[in-house]
C-alpha positions in Angstrom: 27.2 59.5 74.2 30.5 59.3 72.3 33.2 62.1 73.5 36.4 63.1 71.6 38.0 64.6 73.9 40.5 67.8 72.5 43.8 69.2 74.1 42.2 72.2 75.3 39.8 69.8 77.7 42.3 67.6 78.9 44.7 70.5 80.0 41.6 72.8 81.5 40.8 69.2 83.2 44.3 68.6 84.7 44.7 72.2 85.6 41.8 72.4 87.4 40.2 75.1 86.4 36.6 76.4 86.1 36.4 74.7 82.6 38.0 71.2 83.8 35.3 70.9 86.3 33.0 71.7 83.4 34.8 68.9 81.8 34.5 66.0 84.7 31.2 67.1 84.0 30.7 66.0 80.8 33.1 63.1 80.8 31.4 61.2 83.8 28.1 61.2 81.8 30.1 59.5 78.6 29.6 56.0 77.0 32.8 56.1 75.2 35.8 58.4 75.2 38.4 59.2 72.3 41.8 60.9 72.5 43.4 61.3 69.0 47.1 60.4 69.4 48.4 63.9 69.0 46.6 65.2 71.8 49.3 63.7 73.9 51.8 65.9 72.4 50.0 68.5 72.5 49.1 68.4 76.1 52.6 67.8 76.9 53.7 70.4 75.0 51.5 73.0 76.9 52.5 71.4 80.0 56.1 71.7 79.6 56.0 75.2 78.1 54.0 76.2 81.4 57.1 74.8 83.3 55.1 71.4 84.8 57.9 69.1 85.5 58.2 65.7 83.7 56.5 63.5 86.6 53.2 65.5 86.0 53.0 65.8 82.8 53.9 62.0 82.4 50.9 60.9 85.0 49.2 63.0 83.2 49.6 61.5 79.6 48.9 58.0 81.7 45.6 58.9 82.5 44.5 60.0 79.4 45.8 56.5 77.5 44.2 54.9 80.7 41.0 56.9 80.6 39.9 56.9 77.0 41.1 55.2 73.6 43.6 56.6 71.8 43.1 57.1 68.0 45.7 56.9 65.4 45.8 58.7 61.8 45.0 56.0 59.3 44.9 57.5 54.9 41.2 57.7 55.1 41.4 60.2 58.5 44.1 62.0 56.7 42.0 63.0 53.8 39.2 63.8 56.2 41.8 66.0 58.4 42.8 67.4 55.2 39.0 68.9 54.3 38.8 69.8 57.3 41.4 71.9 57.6 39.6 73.9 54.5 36.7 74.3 56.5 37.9 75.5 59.6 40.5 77.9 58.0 37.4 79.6 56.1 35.5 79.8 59.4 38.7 81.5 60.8 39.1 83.9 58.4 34.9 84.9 58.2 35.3 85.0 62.1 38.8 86.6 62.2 40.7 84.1 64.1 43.6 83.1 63.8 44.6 80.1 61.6 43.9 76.9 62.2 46.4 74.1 63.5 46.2 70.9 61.9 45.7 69.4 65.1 42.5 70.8 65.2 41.6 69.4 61.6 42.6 66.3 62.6 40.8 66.3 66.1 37.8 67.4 63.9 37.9 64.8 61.6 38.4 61.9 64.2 35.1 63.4 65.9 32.7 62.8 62.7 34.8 59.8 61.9 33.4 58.4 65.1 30.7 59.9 64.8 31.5 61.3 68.5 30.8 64.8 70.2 33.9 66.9 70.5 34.1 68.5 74.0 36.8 71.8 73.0 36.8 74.7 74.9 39.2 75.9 71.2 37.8 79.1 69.5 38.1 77.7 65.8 35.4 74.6 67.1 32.9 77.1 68.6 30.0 77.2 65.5 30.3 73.8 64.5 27.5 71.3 65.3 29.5 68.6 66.7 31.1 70.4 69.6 30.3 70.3 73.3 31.3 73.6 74.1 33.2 74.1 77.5 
């Protein structure tokens, strides 16, 4: 099976927590495994905002461009990340959440571009059909 892998994985998985083992899980059953690009800033983001210093959070980008492939936004993806940002803003709103990021539209829209299960632990990817919850 076809995995893209979301921020909220990755960090749960590095963090090793009760998800992240949930996550090893799922990821040693996996054919293929997809990052989208800005998961890496993302992840580093959280990391650095938690206070992790620079060596971990660098390994840990490394084994996340040495563990999966790394997708990049190309004009078709970026329409696609665009209606997908509609419908995940609606579902937020009907499910009082908060908004959307972007980054989830466009980790959404790389999933069904790949035609790949998205393994999120996020709130806003909960209902959707796609999505190996964690």
């Amino acid at each position: 099976m076809k995995i893209v892998i979301d921020s909220y994985a990755w960090i749960e998985l590095f963090t090793g927590s009760a998800d992240g083992k949930k996550v090893k899980d799922v990821l040693v059953h996996a054919s293929e495994l997809f990052t989208p690009d800005i998961v890496l800033s993302e992840v580093a983001r959280k990391f650095c905002r938690d206070g992790f210093d620079d060596a971990f959070i660098k390994t840990s980008l490394e084994q996340i461009i040495a563990a999966s492939a790394i997708t990049y936004i190309e004009p078709k993806l970026a329409l696609d990340s665009a209606k997908c940002y509609q419908e995940l803003k609606k579902n937020a709103q009907k499910n009082k959440l908060n908004t959307p990021s972007l980054f989830d539209a466009i980790i959404l829209a790389t999933s069904r571009s790949l035609d790949a299960k998205l393994l999120s632990g996020d709130a806003h990817f909960q209902s959707l059909p796609e999505v190996l919850w964690v």
